[in-house]
C-alpha positions, -999 to +999 in steps of 0.1 A: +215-211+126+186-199+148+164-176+129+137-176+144+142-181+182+118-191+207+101-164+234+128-148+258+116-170+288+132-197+271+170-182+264+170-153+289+162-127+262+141-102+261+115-107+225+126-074+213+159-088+215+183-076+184+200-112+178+228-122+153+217-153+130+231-175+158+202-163+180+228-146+205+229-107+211+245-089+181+280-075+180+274-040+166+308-037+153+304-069+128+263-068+127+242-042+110+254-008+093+250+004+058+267-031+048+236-050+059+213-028+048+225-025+016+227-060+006+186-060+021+181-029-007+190-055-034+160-073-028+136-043-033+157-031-062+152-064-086+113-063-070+111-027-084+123-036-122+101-068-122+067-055-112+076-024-137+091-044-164+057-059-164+033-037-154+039-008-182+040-029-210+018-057-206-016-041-218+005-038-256+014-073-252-024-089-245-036-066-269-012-068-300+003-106-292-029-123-274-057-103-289-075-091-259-099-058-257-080-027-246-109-030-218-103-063-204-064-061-208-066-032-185-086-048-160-061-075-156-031-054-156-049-034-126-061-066-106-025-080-110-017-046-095-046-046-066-036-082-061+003-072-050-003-044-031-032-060-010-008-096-007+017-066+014-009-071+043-003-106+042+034-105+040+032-083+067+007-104+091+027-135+085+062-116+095+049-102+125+032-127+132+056-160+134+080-159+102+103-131+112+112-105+078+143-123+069+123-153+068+092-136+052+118-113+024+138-142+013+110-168+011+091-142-011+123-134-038+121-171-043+085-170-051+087-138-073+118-158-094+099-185-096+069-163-107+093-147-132+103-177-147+068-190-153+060-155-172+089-160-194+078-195-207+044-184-206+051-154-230+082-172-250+063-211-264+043-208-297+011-227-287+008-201-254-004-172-280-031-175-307-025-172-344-009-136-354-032-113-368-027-088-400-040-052-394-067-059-414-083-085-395-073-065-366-096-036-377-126-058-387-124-073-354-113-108-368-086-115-347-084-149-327-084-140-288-064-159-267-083-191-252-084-201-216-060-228-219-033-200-234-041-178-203-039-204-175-003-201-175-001-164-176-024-163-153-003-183-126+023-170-132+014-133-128-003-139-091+027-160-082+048-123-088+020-108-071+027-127-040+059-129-038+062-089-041+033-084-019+062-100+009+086-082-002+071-049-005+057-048+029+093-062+048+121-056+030+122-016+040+110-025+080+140-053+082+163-028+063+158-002+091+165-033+114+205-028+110+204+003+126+201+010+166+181+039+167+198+046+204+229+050+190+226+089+175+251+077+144+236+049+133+202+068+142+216+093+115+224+066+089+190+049+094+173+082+080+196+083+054+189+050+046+152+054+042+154+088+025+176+068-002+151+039-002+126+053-025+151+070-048+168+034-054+138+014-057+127+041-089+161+041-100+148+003-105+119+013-118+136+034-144+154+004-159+126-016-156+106+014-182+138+017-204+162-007-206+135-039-200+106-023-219+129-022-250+142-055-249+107-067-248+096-047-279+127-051-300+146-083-291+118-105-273+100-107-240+114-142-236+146-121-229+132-091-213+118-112-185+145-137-183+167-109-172+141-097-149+142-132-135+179-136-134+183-103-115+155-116-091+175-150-086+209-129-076+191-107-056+182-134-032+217-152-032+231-118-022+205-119+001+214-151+015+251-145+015+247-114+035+230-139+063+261-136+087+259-098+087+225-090+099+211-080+128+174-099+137+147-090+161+122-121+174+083-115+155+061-102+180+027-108+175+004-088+148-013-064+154-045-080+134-049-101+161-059-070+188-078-058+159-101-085+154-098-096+194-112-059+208-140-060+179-149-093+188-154-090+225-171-057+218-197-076+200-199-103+224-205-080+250-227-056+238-253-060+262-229-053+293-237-019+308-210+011+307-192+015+344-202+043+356-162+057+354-141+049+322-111+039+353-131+009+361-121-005+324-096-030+330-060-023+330-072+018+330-043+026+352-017+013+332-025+030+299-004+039+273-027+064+256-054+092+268-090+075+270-109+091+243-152+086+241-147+083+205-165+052+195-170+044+231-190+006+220-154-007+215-153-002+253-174-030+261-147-052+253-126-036+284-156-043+305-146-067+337-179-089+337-182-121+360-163-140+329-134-118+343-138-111+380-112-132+388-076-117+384-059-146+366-089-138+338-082-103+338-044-109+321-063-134+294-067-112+258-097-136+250-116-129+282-115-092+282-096-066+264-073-037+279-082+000+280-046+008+262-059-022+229-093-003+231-078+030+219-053+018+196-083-002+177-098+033+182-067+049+164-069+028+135-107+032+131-101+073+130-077+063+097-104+048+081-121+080+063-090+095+053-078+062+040-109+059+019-106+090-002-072+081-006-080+052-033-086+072-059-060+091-063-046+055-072-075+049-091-063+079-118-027+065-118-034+033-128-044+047-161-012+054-169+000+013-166-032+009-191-048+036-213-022+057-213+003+034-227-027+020-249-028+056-262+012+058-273+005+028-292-015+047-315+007+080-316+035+092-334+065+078-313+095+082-337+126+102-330+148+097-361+146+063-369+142+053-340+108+040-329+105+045-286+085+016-270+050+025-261+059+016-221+089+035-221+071+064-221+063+060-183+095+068-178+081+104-178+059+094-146+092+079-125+117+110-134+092+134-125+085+118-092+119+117-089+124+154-094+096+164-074+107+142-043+137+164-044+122+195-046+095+185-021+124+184+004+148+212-009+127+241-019+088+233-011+088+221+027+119+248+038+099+272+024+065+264+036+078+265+068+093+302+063+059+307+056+036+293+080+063+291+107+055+252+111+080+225+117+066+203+095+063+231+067+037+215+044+013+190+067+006+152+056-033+162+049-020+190+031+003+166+008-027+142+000-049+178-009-024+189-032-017+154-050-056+149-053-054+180-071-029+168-096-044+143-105-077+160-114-055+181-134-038+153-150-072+134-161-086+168-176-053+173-193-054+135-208-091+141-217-080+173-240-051+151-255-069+123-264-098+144-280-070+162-303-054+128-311-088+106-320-096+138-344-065+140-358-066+101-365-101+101-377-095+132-404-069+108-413-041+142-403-003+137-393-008+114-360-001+136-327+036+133-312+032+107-281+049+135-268+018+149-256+015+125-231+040+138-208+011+162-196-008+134-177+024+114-167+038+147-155+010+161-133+003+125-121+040+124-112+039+154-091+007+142-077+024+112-065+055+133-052+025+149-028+003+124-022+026+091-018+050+110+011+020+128+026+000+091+028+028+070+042+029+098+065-001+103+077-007+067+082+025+060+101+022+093+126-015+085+133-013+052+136-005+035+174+031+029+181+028-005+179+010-007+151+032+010+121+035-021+101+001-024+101-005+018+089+021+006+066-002-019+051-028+004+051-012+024+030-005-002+006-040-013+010-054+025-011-032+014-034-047-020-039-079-001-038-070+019-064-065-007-089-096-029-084-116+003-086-102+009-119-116-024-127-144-019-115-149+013-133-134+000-166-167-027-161-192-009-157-183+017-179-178-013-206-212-020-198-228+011-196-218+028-229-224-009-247-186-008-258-188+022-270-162+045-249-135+020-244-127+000-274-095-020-286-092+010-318-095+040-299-101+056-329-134+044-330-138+048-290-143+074-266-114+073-241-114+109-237-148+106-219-135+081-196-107+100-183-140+131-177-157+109-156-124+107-135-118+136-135-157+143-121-149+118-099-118+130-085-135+164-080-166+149-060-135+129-040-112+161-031-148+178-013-150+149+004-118+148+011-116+187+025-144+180+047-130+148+064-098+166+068-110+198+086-129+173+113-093+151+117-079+158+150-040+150+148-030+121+173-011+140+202+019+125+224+009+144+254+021+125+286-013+108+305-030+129+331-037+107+360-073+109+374-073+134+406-083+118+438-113+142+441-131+130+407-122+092+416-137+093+451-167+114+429-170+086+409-173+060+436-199+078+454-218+083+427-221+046+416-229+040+450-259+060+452-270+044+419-268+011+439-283+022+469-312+041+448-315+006+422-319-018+451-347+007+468-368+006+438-365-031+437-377-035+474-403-015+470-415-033+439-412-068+462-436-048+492-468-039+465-494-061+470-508-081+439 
């Protein structure tokens, strides 16, 4: 079974070959299709219910069961988080790079099961926890927090998920959109289909990660609730496995990291090298596959042909000198940059609602009968309105944006990213006002406030999401180089990462700042509600930034290349020649002075 083949050279294939697991060209009729694909979606599916099935309810879990602060159990739910998302570029860099995403996806489910596993015998032996802890203890702060030995294993076992998601996350969609031949207009068709039903599966997952998992946990054990998140891991990969036969592979083809660091690198080296006098004596300039911009023209010092490179057989050699066409992609990826960073924290406000948020249901009135609703199930408000607003995005808002503006695209990907940042403001001063209402209500000792409530912040941040999560993988996929959108996928992944560790970092200094004063384990006795102000400030300061950068962003166009007219070439070349003529005279007459 060959995998992952060697170069084209070798077999008489081209390297973006589409191979059968045999390493010979595919039979379409037996290769590929929804069948392939499918099987591929099983893999993101049990990824989905694990990292949910964990995420929303672990801050009850070190709280109640280990006896951490509310603030420190939210930083490590939110670095678990940051820690997944950031492991994508990894996953990514190592399939494009040499492991192909087959390779990359199933090596990855068996590190998440295994990651799994460890978190269920981490959270199901005695001696992992400290000694229970009445109420009253837990109110005069007399509880026993969980020691560094207890936490080793929980540790390990959550950054083992983390990296074996981070693999999946970033391949499983990209190798899923493998089984189709976008030449072919049908299975073009199928392939959109296919990616448009992506994201509703995966939160379908998330869903029964929120309700059915969550639950389990509360009620029954979390020995269980994870086991079952591990088991559907475990038959996700064999499925995976199974489906070998069926797929369709393409060769890895190099990351793009590598030009990345290469052009940077050679830009640095030769900073001291003098601009040509015309951009077409940068080498490989009439072979572009882009316009030549002067946007951050120091990058092209590393297309400069020095003596290093004067020879042709140096010319072809990426560690000698760089080519015109890897200048401006760097360049393209650079212009992402300040859009990407006032992205982050829009992720920064949803994070909450893994922590605080579901810190805050703990301590509200969540009884429907007598029935009691898990505190994390409540995030099941967050994934149904994303759900709903996905829909709606593409069925009522975008058709009739476009009635409206008479654009194509209906509502732009800037535009998506304003109007989530927006929401989320909204959501932070709506969860400010909630919390404010519940810590009175709790302090003059008054009926506790319906958890309820709380659908105001999950909503608007769900909407939020519906805007800003479609208009981000957008933007980052249309403005990013051709060869370069696994990479603007990871980018994308990357805010999210962001996100989190800024929450962190917030939650720590904030911690710090206000002596323990705003974010404390009884929230009664805290000040939560000012937290989610400062956000909310925040988040403000960020959208003006935000509106700024995005009225200077000039949209990447697909025009065809103008070639340079004879006139200004031959313009050019006289030019430098005069220079020399004029450089050498002032040198001579420098020789002919007399001391």
């Amino acid at each position: 079974m060959v995998l992952v083949g060697s170069h084209g050279e070798k077999d008489g294939l081209n390297d973006d070959a589409v191979l059968d697991y045999r390493g010979n060209p595919v039979d379409k009729s037996k290769t590929g299709g929804w069948l392939a694909a499918g099987l591929i979606l099983g893999c993101e599916l049990s990824e989905r219910i694990c990292v949910m099935g964990i995420s929303m309810n672990l801050v009850p879990y070190l709280v109640g069961d280990l006896h951490i602060s509310a603030a420190k159990s939210a930083t490590m739910v939110t670095n678990f988080m940051g820690t997944l998302n950031l492991l994508g570029l990894l996953g990514g860099f190592l399939a494009d790079a040499k492991l192909s995403r087959y390779v990359t996806v199933a090596i990855s489910a068996a590190i998440t099961s295994l990651g799994v596993i460890l978190l269920t015998v981490a959270t199901t032996i005695p001696s992992m926890r400290p000694p229970p802890c009445d109420e009253y203890r837990r109110q005069h702060h007399e509880c026993i927090e969980a020691n560094g030995r207890q936490l080793a294993l929980l540790y390990v076992a959550l950054y083992t998920i983390a990296l074996g998601c981070g693999g999946i996350k970033s391949n499983v969609s990209s190798f899923g959109s493998d089984q189709f031949d976008v030449t072919d207009p049908k299975e073009e068709n199928a392939m959109i289909f296919f990616i448009s039903r992506f994201y509703f599966g995966i939160s379908i997952g998330s869903l029964f990660g929120v309700i059915v998992l969550v639950y389990i946990q509360d009620n029954i054990g979390r020995g269980l609730g994870y086991g079952i998140s591990a088991a559907t891991m475990v038959i996700a990969l064999a499925v995976l496995l199974c489906g070998t036969p069926w797929y369709r592979f393409k060769r890895p083809q190099g990351s793009p990291l590598t030009i990345l660091w290469r052009v940077l690198f050679l830009a640095l080296k030769k900073r001291n090298q003098s601009y040509p006098s015309h951009p077409s004596r940068l080498n490989d300039y009439e072979n572009r596959r882009v316009p030549y911009t002067k946007r951050f023209k120091c990058l092209d010092k590393a297309a400069v042909l020095d003596d290093d490179c004067a020879a042709n057989t140096n010319k072809n050699k990426p560690c000698v000198v760089s080519t015109v066409t890897q200048v401006e992609e760097v360049k393209m990826v650079l212009k992402l940059l300040p859009i990407w960073s006032t992205c982050i924290l829009f992720w920064t406000i949803y994070s909450q609602m893994t922590t605080f948020t579901i810190h805050q249901a703990t301590a509200m009135h969540r009884t429907v009968g007598s029935f009691v609703i898990p505190a994390g199930s409540f995030s099941a408000f967050l994934v149904i309105t994303i759900l709903l607003f996905t829909s709606l995005n593409e069925k009522v808002f975008v058709p009739l944006a476009r009635k409206l503006t008479h654009n194509v695209q209906g509502i732009t990907c800037l535009q998506r990213i304003g109007i989530g940042l927006i929401l989320s403001i909204a959501a932070m001063v709506g969860a400010a006002i909630v919390e404010k209402e519940r810590r009175e209500r709790a302090i003059q000792k008054e009926i506790k406030l319906s958890a309820f409530w709380l659908f105001i912040q999950f909503f608007l941040v769900g909407c939020g999401e519906a805007f800003a999560y479609v208009g981000q993988l957008e933007f980052f996929i249309r403005e990013a180089p051709d060869r370069m959108k696994s990479m603007s996928t990871g980018l994308f992944l990357s805010t999210i990462s962001m996100g989190f560790f800024v929450s962190s970092l917030l939650v720590y200094i904030v911690d710090h700042a206000t002596k323990k004063s705003w974010l404390r384990t009884n929230l009664n006795k805290g000040k939560l509600n000012n937290f989610y102000w400062l956000l909310a400030a925040l988040g403000f300061i960020n959208l003006l930034v935000f509106l700024i950068l995005a009225s200077r962003h000039e949209y990447r166009t697909h025009l065809p290349i103008k070639p340079e007219s004879r006139e200004e070439e031959l313009k050019s070349l006289n030019n430098e020649m005069i220079e020399d003529v004029e450089k050498k005279a002032s040198i001579q007459s420098l020789e002919n002075i007399e001391p």
